[in-house]
C-alpha positions in Angstrom: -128.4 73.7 117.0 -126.1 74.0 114.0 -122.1 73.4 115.0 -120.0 77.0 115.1 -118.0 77.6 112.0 -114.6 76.2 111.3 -111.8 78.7 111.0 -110.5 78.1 107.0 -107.1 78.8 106.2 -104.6 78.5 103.0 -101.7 75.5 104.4 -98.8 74.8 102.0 -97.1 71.5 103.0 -94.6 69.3 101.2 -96.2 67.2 98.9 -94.6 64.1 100.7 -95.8 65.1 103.8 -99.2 66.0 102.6 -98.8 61.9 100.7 -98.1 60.6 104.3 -101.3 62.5 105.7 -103.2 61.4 103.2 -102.3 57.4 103.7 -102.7 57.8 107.2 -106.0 59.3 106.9 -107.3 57.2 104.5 -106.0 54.0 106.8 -108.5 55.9 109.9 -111.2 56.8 107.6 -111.0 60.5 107.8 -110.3 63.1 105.4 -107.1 64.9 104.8 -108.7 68.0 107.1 -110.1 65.8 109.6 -106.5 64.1 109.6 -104.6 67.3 110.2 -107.2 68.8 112.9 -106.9 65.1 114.5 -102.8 64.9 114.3 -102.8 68.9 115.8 -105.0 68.2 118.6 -102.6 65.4 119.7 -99.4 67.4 119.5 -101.2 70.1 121.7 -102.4 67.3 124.0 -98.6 65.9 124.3 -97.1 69.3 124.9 -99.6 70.4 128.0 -102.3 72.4 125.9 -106.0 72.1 127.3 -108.2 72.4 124.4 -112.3 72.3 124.7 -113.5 69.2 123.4 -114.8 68.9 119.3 -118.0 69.6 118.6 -119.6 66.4 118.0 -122.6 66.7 114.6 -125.3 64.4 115.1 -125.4 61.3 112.8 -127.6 60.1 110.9 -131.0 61.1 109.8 -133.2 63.8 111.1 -136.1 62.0 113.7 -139.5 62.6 112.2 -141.8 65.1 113.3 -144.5 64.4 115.2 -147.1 65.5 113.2 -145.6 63.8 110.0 -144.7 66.6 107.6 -142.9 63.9 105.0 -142.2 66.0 101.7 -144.8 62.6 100.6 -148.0 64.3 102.1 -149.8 65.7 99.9 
C-alpha cells in the first residue's frame, strides 16, 4: 500500500535560518524537508498537540515473488 500524499506548499524563510536547517539536517542525515517536518512535529509535541504518528515507507528492496518474475526470465 503506497503512503498518502504529502501536502506541498511554497515556505519563504530567512536564508540564515534556512543555513541553520540545513547544517542541522545534514548533521541527522535528513533532508532540508525532512528537517523542517521533524523540527514542526516537536514544537507541536512541546506545546500539547496530539499528532498521528508518520507514515513509516518500507526500506529496502521489494521481497521476490514467489513464482520468480525477475525482469532476467526470459
Amino acid at each position: 500500500m503506497a503512503a498518502p500524499p504529502k501536502k506541498a506548499f511554497p515556505l519563504r524563510l530567512d536564508p540564515a535560518l534556512y543555513a541553520a536547517i540545513e547544517r542541522s539536517a545534514a548533521s541527522d542525515l535528513r533532508s532540508v524537508n525532512a528537517q523542517v517536518e521533524c523540527l514542526l512535529r516537536e514544537a507541536l509535541s512541546k506545546r500539547g498537540v496530539k499528532l498521528a504518528e508518520p507514515v513509516q515507507r518500507k526500506r529496502g528492496r521489494p521481497p521476490k515473488n514467489a513464482t520468480g518474475g525477475g525482469s532476467n526470465d526470459r
